[in-house]
C-alpha positions as CSV (number, residue, x, y, z in Angstrom):
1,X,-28.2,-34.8,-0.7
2,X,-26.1,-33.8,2.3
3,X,-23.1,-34.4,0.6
4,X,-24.2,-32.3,-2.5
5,X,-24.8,-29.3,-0.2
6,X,-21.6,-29.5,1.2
7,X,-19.8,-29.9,-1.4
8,X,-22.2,-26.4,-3.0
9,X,-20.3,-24.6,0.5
10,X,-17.3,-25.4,-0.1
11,X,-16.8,-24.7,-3.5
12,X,-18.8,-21.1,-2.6
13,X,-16.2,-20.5,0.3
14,X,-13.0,-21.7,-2.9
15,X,-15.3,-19.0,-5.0
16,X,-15.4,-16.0,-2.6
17,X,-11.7,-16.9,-1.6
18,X,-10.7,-16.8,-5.1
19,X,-12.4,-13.2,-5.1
20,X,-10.3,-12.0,-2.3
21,X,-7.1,-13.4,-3.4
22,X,-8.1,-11.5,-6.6
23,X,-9.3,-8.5,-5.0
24,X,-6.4,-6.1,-4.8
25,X,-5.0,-7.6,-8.3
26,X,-3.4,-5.4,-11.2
27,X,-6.0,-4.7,-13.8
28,X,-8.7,-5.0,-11.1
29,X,-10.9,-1.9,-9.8
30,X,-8.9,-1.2,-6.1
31,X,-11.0,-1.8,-3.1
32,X,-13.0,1.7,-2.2
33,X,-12.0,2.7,1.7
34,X,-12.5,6.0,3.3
35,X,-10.0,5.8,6.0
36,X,-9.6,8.7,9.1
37,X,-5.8,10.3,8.0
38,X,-3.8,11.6,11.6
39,X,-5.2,15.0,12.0
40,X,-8.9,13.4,12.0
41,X,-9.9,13.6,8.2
42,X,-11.4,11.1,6.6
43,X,-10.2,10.3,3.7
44,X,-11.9,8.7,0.3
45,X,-10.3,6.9,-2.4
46,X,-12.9,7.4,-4.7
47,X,-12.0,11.5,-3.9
48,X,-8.6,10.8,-6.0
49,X,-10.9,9.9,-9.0
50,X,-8.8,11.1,-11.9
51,X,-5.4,10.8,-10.5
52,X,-2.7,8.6,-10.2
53,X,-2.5,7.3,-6.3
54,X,0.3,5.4,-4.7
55,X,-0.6,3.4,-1.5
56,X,2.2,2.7,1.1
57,X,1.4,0.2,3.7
58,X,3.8,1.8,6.7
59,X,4.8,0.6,10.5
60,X,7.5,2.6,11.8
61,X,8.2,-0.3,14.0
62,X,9.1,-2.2,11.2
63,X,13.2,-2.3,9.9
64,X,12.3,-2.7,6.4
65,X,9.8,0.7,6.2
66,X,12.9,2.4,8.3
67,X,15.2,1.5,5.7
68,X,13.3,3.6,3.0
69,X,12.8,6.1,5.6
70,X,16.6,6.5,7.2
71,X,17.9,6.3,3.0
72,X,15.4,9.4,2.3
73,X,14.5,6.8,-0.5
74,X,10.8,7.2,0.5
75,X,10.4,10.8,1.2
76,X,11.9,11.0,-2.2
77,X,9.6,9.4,-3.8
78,X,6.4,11.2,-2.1
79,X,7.7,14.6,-3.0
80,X,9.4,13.9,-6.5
81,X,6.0,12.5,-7.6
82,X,3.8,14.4,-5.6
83,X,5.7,17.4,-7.4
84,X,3.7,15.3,-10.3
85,X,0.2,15.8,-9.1
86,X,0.4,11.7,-8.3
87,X,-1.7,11.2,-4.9
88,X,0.7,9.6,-2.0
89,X,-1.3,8.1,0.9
90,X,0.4,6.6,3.5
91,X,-1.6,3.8,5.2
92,X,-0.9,1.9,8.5
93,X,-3.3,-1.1,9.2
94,X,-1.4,-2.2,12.4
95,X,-5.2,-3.0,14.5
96,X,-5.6,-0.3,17.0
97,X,-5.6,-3.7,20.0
98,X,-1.5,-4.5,18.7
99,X,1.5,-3.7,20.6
100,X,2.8,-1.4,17.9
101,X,-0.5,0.7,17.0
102,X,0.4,4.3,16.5
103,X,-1.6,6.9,17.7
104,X,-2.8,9.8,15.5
105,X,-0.6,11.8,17.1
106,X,2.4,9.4,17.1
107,X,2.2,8.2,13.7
108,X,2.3,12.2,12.7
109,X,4.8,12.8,15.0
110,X,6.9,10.1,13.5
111,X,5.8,11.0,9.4
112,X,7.1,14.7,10.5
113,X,10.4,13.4,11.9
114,X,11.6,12.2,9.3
115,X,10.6,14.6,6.8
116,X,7.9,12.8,4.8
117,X,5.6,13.9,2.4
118,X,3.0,11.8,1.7
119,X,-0.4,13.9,0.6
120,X,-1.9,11.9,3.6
121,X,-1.0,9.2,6.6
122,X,-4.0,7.1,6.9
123,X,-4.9,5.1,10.5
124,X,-6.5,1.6,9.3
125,X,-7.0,0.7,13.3
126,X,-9.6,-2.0,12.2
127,X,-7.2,-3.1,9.7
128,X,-10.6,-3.5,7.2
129,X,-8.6,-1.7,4.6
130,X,-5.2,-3.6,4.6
131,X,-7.3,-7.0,4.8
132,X,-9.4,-5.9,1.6
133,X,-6.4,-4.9,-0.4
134,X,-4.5,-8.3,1.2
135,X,-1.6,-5.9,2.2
136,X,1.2,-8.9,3.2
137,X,3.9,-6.5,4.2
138,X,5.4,-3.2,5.3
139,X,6.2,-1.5,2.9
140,X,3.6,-3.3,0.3
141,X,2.7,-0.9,-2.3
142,X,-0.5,0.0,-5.0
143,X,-0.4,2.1,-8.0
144,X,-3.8,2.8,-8.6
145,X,-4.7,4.8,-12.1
146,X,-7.2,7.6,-13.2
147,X,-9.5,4.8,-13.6
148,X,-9.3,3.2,-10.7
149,X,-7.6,0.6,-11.5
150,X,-4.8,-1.1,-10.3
151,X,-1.3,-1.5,-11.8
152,X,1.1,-2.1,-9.6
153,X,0.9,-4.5,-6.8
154,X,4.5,-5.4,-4.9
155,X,7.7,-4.5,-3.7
156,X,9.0,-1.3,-3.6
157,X,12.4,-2.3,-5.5
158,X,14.1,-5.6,-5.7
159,X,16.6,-5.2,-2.7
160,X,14.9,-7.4,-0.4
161,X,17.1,-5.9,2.6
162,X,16.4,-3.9,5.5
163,X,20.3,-2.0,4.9
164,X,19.3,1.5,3.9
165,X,22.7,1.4,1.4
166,X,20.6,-0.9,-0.6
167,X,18.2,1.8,-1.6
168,X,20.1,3.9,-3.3
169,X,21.6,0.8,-6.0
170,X,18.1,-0.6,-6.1
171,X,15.5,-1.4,-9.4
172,X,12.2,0.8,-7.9
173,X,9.6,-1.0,-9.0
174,X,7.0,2.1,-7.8
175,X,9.1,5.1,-10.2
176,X,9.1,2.2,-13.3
177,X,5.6,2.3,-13.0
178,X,4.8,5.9,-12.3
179,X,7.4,6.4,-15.3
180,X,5.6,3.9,-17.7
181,X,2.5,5.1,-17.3
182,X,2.1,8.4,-17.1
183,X,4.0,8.0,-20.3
184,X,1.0,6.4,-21.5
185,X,2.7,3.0,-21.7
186,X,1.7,-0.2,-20.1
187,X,3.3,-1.1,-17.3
188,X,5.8,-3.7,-17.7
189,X,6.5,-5.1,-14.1
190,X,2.6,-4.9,-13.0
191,X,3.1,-7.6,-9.9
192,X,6.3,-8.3,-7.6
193,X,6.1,-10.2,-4.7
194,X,6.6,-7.8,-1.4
195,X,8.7,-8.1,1.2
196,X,9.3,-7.0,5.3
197,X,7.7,-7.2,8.0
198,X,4.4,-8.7,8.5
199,X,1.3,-6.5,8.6
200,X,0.1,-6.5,12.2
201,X,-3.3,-7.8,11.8
């Protein structure tokens, strides 16, 4: 009998981690959040109901996010799609107790420096949101559509570097999606495995 029950836990616990692991999947609904943005918003997903909505998991301590940010490759992208009424949210889940936690006003500070344009920076300090979308990296980014729904999950682009020269030669995973579907076509490349540095959980 006691080995019945525990093997009724553990297959729960493989259930609910199966869950997670698929929680954040293309062609699954994206994890709701409402998340505080740097000048003390707070900030729903379920707001961008409707929309396209790109999410950028961001650490300005991190070589690989300042290699999209020192190209202009992601400022680029905020403003040529934001020009396309697609929502941009910046999010940083570094935990408010890490070494490299960014203040509201530093993380602004920083987004304005380098001439971003995202329609929002977002300040996970709990890291709740990261952990529910299983965020791996920085950059790791979502496509979610008018649905809700997610169809893009990944890497940026496929130059997994931290040389800003690699941006500019690179295959952007992120525009091939915006491109495909707001086309009306499926997405073709719906998952990619991200890359840089950890998320500081």
């Amino acid at each position: 009998m006691q080995r019945r029950a525990v093997s009724s836990i553990i297959a729960a616990m493989m259930l609910v981690a199966a869950q997670a692991a698929a929680a954040a999947a293309p062609g699954t609904a994206a994890p709701a959040f409402t998340i505080t943005d740097t000048a003390g918003k707070a900030v729903k997903l379920a707001d961008y109901r409707g929309r396209y909505v790109v999410l950028e998991w961001t650490n300005p301590e991190c070589p690989f996010v300042r290699k999209h940010y020192d190209s202009g490759n992601m400022q680029g992208l905020q403003k040529e799609w934001g020009a396309k009424e697609v929502v941009w949210l910046a999010v940083n889940s570094t935990n408010q107790s890490h070494a490299e936690y960014k203040s509201p006003a530093q993380m602004s500070g920083w987004m304005r420096a380098q001439g971003a344009a995202p329609a929002a920076t977002l300040l996970d300090a709990t890291s709740a949101t990261g952990r529910a979308y299983e965020a791996k990296t920085t950059p790791h980014m979502f496509v979610v559509d008018p649905a809700g729904r997610i169809i893009y999950a990944g890497a940026i682009d496929d130059r997994r570097s931290a040389n800003p020269a690699d941006a500019k030669s690179a295959n952007n995973y992120v525009r091939a999606a915006l491109t495909e579907a707001l086309a009306g076509k499926p997405v073709s490349v719906a998952s990619t495995t991200p890359y840089g540095c950890s998320v500081k959980y």
